[in-house]
Biopython code that builds the backbone (N, CA, C, O; Angstrom):
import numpy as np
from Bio.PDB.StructureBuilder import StructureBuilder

atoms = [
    (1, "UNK", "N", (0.853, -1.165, 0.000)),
    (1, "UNK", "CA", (0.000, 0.000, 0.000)),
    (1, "UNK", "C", (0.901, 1.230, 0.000)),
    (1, "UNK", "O", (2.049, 1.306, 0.435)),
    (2, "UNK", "N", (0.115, 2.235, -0.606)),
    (2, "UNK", "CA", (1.104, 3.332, -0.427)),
    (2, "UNK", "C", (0.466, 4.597, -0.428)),
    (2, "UNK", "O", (-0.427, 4.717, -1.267)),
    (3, "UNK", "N", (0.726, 5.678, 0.381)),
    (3, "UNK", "CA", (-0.157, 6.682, 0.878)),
    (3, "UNK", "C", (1.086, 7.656, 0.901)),
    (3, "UNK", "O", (2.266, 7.347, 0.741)),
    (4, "UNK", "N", (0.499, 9.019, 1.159)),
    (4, "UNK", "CA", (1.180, 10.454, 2.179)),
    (4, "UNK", "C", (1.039, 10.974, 3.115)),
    (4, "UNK", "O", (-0.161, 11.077, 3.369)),
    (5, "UNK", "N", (1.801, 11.494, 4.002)),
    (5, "UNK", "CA", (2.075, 12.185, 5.132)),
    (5, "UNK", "C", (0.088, 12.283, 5.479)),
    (5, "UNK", "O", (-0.490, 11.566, 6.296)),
    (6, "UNK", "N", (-0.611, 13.391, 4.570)),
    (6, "UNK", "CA", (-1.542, 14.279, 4.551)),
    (6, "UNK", "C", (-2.845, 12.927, 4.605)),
    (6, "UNK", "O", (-3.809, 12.905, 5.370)),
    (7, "UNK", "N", (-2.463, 11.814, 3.468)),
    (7, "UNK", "CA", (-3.469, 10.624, 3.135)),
    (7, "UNK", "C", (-3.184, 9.740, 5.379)),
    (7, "UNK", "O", (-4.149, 9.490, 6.100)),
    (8, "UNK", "N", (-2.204, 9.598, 5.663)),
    (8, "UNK", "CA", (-2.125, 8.589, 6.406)),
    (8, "UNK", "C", (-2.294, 9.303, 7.812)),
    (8, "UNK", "O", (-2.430, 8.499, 8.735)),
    (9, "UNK", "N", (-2.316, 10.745, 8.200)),
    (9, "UNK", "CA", (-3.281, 11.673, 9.124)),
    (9, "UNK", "C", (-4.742, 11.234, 8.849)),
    (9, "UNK", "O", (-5.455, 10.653, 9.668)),
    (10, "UNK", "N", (-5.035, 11.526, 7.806)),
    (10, "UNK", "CA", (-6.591, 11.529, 7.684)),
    (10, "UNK", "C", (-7.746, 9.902, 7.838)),
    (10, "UNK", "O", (-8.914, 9.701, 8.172)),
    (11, "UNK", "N", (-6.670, 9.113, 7.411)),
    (11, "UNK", "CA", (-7.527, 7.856, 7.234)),
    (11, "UNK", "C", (-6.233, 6.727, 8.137)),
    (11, "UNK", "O", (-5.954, 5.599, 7.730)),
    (12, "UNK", "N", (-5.590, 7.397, 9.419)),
    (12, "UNK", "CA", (-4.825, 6.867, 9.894)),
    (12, "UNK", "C", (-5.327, 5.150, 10.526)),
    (12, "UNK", "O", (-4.479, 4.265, 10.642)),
    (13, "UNK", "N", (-6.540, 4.965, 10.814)),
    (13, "UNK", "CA", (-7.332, 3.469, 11.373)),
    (13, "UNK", "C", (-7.148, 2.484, 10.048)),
    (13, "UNK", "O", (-6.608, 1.378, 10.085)),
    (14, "UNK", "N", (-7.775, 3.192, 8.733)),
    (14, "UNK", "CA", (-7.332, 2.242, 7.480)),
    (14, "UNK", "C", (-5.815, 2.206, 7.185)),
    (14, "UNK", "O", (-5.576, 1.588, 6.147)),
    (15, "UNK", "N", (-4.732, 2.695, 7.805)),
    (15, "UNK", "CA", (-3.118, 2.257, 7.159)),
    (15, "UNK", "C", (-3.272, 1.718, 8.005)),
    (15, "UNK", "O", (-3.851, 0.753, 7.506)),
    (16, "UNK", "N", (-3.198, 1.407, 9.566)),
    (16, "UNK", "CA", (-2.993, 1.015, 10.534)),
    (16, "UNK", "C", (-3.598, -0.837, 10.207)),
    (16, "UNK", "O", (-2.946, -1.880, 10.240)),
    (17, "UNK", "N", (-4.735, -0.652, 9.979)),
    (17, "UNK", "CA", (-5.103, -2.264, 9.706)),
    (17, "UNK", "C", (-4.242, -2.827, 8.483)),
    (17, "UNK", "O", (-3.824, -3.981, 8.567)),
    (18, "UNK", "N", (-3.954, -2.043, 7.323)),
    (18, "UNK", "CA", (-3.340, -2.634, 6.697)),
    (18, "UNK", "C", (-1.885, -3.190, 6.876)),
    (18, "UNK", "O", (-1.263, -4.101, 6.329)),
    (19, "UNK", "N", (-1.608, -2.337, 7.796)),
    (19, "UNK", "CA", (-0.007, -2.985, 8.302)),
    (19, "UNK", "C", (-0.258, -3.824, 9.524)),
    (19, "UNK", "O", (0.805, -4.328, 9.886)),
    (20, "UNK", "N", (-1.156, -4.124, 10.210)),
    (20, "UNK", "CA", (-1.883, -5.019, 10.758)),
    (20, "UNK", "C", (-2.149, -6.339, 10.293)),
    (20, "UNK", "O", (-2.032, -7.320, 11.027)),
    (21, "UNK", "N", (-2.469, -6.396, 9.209)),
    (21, "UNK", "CA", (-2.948, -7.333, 8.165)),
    (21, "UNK", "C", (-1.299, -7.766, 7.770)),
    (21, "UNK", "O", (-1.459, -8.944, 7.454)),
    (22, "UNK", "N", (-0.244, -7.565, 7.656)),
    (22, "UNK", "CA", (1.117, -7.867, 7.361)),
    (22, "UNK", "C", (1.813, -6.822, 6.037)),
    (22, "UNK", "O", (2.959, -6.640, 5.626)),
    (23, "UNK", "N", (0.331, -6.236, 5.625)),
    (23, "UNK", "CA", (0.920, -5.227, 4.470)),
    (23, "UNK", "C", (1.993, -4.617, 4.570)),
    (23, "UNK", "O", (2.277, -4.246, 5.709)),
    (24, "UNK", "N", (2.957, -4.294, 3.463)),
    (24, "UNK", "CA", (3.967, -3.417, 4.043)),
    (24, "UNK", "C", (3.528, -1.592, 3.392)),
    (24, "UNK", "O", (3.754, -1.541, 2.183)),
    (25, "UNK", "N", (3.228, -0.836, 3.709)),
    (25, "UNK", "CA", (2.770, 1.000, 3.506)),
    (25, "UNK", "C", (3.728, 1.549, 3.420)),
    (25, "UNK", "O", (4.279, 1.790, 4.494)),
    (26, "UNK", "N", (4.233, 1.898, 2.491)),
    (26, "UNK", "CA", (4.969, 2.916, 1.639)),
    (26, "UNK", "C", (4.227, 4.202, 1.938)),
    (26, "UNK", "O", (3.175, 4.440, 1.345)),
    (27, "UNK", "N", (4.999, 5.502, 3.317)),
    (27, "UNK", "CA", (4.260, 6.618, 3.251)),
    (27, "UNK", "C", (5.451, 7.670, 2.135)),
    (27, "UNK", "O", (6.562, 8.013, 2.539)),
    (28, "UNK", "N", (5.098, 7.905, 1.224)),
    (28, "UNK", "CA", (5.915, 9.101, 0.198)),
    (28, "UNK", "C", (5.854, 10.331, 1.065)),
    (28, "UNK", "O", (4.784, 10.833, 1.406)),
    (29, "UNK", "N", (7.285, 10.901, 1.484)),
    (29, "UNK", "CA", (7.494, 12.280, 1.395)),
    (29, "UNK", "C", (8.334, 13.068, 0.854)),
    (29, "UNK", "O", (8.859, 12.733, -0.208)),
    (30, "UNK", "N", (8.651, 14.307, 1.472)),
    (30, "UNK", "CA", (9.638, 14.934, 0.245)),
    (30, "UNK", "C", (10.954, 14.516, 0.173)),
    (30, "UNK", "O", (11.592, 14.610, -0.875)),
    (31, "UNK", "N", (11.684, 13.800, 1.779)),
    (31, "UNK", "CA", (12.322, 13.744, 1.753)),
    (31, "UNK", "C", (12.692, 12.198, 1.318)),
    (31, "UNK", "O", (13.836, 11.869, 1.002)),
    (32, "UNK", "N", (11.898, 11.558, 1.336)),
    (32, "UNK", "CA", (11.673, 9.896, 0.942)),
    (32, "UNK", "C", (10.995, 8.976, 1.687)),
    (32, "UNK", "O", (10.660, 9.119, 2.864)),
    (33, "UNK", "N", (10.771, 7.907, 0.896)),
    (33, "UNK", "CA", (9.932, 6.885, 1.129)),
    (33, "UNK", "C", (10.444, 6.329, 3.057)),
    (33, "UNK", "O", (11.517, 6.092, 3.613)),
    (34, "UNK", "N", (8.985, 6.331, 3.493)),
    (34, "UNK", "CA", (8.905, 5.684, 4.763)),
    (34, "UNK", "C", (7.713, 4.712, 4.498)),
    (34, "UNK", "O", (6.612, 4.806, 3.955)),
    (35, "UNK", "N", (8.947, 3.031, 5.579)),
    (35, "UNK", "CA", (7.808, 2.242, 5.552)),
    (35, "UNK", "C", (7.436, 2.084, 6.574)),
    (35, "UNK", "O", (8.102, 2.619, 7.461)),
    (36, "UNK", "N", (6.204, 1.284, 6.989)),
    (36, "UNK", "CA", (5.468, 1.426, 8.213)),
    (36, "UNK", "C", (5.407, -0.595, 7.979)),
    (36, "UNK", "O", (5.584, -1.163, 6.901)),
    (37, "UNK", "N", (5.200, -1.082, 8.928)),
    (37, "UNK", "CA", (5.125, -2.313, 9.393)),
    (37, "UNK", "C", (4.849, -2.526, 10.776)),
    (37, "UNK", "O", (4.964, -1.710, 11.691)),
    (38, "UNK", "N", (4.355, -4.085, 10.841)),
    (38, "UNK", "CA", (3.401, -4.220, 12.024)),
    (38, "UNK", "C", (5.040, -5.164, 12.623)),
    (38, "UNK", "O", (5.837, -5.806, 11.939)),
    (39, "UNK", "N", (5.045, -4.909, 14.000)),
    (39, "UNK", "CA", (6.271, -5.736, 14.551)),
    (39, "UNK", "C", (5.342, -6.507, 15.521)),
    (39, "UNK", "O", (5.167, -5.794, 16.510)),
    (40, "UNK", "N", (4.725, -7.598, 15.622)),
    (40, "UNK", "CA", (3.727, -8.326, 16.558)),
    (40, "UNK", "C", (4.697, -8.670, 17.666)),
    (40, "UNK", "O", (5.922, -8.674, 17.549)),
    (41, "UNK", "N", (3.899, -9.004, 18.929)),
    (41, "UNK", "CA", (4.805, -9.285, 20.185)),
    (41, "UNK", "C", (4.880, -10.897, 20.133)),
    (41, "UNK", "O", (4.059, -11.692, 19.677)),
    (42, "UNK", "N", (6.188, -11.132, 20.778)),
    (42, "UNK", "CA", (6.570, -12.571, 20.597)),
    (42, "UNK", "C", (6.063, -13.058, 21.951)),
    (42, "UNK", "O", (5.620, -12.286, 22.802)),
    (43, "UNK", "N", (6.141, -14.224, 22.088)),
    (43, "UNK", "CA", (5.203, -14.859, 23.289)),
    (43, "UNK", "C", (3.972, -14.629, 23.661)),
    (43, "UNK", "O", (3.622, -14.736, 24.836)),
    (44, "UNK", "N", (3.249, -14.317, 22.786)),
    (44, "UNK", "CA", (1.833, -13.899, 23.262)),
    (44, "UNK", "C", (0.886, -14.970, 23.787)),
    (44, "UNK", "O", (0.988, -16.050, 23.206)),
    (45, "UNK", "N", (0.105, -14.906, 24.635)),
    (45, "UNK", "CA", (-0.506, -16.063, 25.017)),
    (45, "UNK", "C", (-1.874, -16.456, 24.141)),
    (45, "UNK", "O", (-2.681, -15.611, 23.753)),
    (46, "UNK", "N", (-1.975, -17.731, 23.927)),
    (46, "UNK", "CA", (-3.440, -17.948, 23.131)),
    (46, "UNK", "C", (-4.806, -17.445, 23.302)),
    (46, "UNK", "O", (-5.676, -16.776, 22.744)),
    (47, "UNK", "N", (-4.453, -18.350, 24.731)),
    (47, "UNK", "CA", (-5.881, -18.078, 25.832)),
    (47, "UNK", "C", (-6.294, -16.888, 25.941)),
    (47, "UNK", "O", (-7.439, -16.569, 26.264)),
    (48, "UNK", "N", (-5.230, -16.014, 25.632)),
    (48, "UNK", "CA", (-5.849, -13.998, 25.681)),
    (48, "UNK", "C", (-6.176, -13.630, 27.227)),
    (48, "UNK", "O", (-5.349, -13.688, 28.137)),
    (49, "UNK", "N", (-7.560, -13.232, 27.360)),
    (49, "UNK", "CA", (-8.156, -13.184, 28.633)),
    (49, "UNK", "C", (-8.330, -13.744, 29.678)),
    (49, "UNK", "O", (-8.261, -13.346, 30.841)),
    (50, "UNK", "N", (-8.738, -15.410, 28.910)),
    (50, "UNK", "CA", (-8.906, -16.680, 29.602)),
    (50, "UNK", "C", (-7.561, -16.711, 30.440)),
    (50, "UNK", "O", (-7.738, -17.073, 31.603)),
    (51, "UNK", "N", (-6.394, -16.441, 30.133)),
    (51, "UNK", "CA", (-5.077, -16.941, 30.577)),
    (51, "UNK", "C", (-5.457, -16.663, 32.110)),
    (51, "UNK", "O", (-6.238, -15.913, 32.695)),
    (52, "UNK", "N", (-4.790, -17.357, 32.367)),
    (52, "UNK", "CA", (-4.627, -18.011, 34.415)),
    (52, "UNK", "C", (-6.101, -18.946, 34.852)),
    (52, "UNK", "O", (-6.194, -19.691, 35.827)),
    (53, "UNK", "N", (-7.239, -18.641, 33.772)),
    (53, "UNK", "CA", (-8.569, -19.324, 34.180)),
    (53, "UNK", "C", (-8.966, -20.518, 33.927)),
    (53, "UNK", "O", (-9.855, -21.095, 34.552)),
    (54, "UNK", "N", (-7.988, -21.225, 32.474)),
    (54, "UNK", "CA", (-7.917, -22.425, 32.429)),
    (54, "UNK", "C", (-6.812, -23.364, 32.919)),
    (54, "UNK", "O", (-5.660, -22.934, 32.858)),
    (55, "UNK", "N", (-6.998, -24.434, 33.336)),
    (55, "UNK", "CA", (-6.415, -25.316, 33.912)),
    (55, "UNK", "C", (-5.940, -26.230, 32.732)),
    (55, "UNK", "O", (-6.691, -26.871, 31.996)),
    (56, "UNK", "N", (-4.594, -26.189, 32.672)),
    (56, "UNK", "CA", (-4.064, -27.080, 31.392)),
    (56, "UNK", "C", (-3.311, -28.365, 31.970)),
    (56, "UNK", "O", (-2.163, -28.270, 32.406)),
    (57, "UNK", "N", (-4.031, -29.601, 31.952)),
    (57, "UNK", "CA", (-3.210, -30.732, 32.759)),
    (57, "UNK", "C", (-2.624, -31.437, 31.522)),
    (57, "UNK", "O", (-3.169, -31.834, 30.491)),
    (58, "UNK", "N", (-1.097, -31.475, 32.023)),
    (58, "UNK", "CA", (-0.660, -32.400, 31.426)),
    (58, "UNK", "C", (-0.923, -34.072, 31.116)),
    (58, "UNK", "O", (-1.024, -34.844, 32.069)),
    (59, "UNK", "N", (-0.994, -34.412, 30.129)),
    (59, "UNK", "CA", (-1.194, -35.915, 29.992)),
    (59, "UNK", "C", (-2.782, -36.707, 29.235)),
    (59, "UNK", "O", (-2.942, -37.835, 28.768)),
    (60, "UNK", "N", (-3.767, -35.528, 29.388)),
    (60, "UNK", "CA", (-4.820, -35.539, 29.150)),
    (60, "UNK", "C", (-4.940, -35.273, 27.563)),
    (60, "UNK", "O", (-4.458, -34.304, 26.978)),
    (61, "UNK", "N", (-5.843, -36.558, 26.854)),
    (61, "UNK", "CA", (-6.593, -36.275, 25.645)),
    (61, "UNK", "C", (-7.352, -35.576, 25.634)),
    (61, "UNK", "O", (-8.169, -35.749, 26.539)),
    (62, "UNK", "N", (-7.573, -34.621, 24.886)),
    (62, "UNK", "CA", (-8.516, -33.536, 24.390)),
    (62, "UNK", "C", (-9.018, -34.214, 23.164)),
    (62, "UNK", "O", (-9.427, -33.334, 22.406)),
    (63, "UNK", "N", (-9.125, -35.062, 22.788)),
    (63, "UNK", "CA", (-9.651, -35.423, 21.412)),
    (63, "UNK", "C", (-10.767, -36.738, 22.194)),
    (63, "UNK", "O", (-11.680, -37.210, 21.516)),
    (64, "UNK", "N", (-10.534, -37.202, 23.646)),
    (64, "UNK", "CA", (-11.686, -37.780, 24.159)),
    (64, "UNK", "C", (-12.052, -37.118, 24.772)),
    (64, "UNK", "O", (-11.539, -36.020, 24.988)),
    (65, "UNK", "N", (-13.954, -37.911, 25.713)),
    (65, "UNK", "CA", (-14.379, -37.145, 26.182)),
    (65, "UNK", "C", (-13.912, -36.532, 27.809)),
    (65, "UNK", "O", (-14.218, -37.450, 28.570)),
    (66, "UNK", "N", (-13.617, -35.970, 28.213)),
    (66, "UNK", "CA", (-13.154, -34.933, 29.483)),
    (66, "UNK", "C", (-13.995, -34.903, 30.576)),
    (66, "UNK", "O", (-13.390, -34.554, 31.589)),
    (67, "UNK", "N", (-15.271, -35.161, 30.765)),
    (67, "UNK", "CA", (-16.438, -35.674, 31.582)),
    (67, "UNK", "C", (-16.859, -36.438, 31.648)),
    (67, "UNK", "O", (-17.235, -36.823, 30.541)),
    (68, "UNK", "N", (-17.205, -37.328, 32.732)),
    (68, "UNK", "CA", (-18.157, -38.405, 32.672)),
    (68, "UNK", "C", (-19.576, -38.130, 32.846)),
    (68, "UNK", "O", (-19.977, -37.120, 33.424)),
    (69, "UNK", "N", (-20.378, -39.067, 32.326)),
    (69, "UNK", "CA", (-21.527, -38.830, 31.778)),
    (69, "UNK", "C", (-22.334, -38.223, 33.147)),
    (69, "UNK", "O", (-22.904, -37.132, 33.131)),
    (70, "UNK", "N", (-22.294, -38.946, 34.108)),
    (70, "UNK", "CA", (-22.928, -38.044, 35.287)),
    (70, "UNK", "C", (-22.535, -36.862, 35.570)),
    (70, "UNK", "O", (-23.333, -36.291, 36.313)),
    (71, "UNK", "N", (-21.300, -36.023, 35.184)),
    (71, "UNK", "CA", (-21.199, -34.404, 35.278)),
    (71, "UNK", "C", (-21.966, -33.883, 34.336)),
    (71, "UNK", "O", (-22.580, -32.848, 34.594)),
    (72, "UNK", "N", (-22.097, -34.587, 32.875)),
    (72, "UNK", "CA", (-23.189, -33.878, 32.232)),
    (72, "UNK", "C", (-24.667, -34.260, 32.777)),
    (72, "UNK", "O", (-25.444, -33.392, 32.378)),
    (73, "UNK", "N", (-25.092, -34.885, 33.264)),
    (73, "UNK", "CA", (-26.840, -34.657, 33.854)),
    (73, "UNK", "C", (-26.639, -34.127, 34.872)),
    (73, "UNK", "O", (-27.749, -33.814, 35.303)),
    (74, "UNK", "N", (-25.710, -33.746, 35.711)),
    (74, "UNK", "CA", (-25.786, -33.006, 37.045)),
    (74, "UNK", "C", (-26.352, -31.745, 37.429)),
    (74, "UNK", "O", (-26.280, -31.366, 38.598)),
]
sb = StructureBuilder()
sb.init_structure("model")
sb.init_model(0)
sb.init_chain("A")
sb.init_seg("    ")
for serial, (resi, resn, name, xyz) in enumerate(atoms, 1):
    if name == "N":
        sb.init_residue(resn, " ", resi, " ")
    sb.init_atom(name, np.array(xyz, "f"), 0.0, 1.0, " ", f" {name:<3s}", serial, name[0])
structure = sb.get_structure()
């Protein structure tokens, strides 16, 4: 993508997603080309919010079932 100084003030939320998105934004000025890129944080956790609320036990299938049938009618 590629915008100016004047374009990337005005509609700054649309460059922003696009370098979000991995785009790389070419802003043109007088003195030369600036690029803008998204640098994402390393280690981020999956769980997001959830993190500390789920309980992750080691050793356990997740591809069987995780309850026995009397916790589900309980």
């Amino acid at each position: 993508m590629q915008t100016n100084v004047s374009a990337l003030l005005r509609e700054f939320p649309r460059v922003r997603q696009a370098a979000l998105r991995g785009e790389r934004v070419v802003i043109k000025t007088r003195e030369g080309n600036l690029v803008l890129t998204a640098e994402h944080p390393s280690g981020g956790h999956i769980l997001g919010s959830m993190a500390g609320r789920i309980a992750i036990v080691e050793g356990v299938d997740l591809t069987q079932p995780t309850s026995t049938e009397a916790e589900w009618r309980g």
